[in-house]
C-alpha positions as CSV (number, residue, x, y, z in Angstrom):
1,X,-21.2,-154.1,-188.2
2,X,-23.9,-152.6,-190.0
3,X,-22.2,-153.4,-193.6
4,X,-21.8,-157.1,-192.5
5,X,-26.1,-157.0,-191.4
6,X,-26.8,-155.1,-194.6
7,X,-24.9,-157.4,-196.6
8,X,-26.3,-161.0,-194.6
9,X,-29.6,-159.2,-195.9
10,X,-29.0,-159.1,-199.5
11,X,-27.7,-162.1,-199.4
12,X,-30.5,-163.9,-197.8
13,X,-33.1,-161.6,-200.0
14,X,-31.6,-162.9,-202.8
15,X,-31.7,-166.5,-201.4
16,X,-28.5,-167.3,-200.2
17,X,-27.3,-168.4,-197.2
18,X,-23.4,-167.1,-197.2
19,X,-22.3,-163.8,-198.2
20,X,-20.1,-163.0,-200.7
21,X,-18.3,-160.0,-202.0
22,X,-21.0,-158.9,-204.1
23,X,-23.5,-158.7,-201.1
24,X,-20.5,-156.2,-199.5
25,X,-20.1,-154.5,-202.1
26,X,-24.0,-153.8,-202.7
27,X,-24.5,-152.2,-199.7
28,X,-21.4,-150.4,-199.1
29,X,-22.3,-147.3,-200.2
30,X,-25.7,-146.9,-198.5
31,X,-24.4,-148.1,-195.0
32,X,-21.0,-146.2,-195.6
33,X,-22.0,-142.9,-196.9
34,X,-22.9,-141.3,-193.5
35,X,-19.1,-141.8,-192.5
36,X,-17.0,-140.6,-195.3
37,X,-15.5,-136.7,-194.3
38,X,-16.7,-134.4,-196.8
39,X,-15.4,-131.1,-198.1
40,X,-17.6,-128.3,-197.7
41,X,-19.1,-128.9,-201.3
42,X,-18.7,-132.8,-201.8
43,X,-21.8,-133.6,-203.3
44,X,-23.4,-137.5,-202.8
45,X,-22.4,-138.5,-205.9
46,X,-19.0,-137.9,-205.2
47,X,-19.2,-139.7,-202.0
48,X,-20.7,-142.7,-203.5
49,X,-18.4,-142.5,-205.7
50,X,-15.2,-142.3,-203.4
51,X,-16.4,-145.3,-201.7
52,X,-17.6,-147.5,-205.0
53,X,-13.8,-146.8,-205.3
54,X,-12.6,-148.5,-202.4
55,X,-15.5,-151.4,-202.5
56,X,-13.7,-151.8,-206.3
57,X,-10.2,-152.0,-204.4
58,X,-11.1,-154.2,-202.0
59,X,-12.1,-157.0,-204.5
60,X,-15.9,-156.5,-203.3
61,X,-17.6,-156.0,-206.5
62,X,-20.0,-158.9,-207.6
């Protein structure tokens, strides 16, 4: 829920008034990083970067 808000956001900052991949994949990482489990000495890059990885899967990249 609070990717698809983040993302209606971006969208509608930019001036749209759908949301497209992009817009998901633009705010994944920010409303997604509080989830992902960590190993004891997972740093945030590598958590952003574990889910810029999935986003990438996923086809949500702009």
């Amino acid at each position: 829920m609070v990717v698809a808000r983040a993302a209606r956001a971006h969208a509608a900052l930019a001036g749209r008034t759908s949301v497209g991949p992009g817009d998901i994949g633009a705010v994944a990482v920010m409303a997604l990083r509080h989830r992902c489990a960590r190993a004891p000495f997972d740093d945030e890059e590598a958590i952003a970067a574990r889910i810029a990885a999935a986003v990438e899967r996923a086809g949500c990249t702009g």
